[in-house]
C-alpha positions as CSV (number, residue, x, y, z in Angstrom):
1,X,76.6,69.5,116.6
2,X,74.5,69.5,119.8
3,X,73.2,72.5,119.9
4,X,72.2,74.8,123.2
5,X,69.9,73.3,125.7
6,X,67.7,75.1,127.8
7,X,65.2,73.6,130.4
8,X,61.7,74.0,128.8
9,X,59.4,74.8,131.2
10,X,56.2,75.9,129.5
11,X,53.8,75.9,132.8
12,X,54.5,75.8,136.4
13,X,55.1,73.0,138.9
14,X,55.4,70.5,136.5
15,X,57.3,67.1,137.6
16,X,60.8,66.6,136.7
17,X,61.2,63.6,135.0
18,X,58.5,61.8,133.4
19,X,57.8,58.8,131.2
20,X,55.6,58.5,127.8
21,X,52.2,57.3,128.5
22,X,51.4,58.0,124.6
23,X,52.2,59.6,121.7
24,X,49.8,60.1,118.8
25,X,50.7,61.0,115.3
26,X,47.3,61.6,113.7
27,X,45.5,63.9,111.2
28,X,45.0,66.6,114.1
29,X,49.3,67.0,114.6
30,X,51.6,65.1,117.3
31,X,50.3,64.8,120.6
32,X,52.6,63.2,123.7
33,X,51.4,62.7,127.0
34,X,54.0,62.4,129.8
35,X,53.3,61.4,133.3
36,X,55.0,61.6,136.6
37,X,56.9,58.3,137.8
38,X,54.1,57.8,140.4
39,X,51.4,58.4,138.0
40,X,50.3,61.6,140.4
41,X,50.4,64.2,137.8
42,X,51.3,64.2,134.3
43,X,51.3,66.8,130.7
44,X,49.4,66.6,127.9
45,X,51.7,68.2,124.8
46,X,49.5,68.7,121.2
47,X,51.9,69.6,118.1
48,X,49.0,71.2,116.4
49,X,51.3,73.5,114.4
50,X,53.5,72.1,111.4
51,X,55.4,69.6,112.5
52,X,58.5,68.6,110.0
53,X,60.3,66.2,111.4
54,X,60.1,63.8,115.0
55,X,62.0,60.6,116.1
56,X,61.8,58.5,119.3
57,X,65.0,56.8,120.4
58,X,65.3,54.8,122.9
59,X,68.0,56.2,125.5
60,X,70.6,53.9,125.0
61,X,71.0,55.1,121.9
62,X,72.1,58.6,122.5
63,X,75.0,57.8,124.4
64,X,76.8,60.5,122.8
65,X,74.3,63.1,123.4
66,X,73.8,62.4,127.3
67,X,77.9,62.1,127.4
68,X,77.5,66.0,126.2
69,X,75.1,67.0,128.4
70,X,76.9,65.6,130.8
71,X,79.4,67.8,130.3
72,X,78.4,70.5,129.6
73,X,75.5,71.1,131.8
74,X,75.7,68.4,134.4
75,X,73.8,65.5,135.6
76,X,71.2,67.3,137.6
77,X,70.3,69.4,134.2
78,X,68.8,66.4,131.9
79,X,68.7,63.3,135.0
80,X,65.8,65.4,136.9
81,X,64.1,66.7,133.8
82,X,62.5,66.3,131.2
83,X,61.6,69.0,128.4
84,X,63.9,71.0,126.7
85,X,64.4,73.3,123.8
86,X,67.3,73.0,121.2
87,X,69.0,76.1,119.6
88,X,71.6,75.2,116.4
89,X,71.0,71.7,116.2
90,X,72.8,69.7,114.2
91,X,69.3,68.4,113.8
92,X,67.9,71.8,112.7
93,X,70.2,71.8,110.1
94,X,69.5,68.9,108.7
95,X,66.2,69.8,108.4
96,X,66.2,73.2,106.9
97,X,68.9,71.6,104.6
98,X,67.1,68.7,103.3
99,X,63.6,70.2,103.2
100,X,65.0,73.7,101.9
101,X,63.1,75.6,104.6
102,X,66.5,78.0,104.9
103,X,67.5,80.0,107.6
104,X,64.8,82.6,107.4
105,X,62.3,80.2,108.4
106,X,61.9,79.8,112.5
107,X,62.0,76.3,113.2
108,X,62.3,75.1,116.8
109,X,63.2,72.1,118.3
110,X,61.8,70.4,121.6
111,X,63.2,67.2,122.5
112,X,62.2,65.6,125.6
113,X,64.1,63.2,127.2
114,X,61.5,60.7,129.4
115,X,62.7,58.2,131.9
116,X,64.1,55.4,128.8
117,X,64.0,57.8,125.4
118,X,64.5,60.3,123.6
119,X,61.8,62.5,121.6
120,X,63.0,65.2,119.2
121,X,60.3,67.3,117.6
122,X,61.1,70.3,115.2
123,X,58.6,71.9,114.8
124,X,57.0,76.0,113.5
125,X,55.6,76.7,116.5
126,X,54.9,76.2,120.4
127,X,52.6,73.5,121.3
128,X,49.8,73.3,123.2
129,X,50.2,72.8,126.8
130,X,47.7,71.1,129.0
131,X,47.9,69.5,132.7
132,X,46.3,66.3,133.7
């Protein structure tokens, strides 16, 4: 149901956990910026690629989800970072299902899990990475 998590780490030295600053859904795609706790450094993340499906949820509502990661990959894995990429989602499914994109199709998932929410973003390609 969860899916395989990986640690997303797209460019180096990036900070580990980080809060939204702003997300953007406009005629150009889905652009998030992220920033460090102590404002220091932060990511700018631009979805200019198809982008199917997103939903922000706030992280008390994924209690399940963290109680997996937990679990499976330990507090360190999600508690000190902040982008990851999905594999067999239940999400994924759902999509592909309900928009009749089938399997042949590579979607990918990117949620990112900021300092009080959640972000999943399924998406047909790899965004655009740049620092701040």
């Amino acid at each position: 149901m969860y899916g395989k998590w990986s640690q997303w780490k797209p460019v180096p030295d990036l900070p580990g956990k980080m809060y939204t600053e702003k997300l953007i859904d406009g005629y150009d795609g889905l652009e998030i910026t992220l920033k460090a706790r102590d404002d220091s450094r932060g990511i700018k993340i631009s979805f200019p690629y198809l982008v199917i499906s997103y939903q922000n949820t706030e992280e008390g509502n994924r209690y399940k989800t963290l109680i997996f990661l937990e679990k499976k990959y330990g507090t360190d894995f999600y508690a000190k970072w902040t982008l990851f990429e999905v594999q067999d989602s239940a999400l994924i499914k759902w999509v592909q299902e309900e928009s009749c994109i089938g399997d042949d199709l590579q979607v990918k998932q990117f949620t990112l899990i900021t300092v009080d929410e959640f972000i999943d973003i399924i998406t047909l390609g790899d965004p655009d990475i740049e620092i701040l």
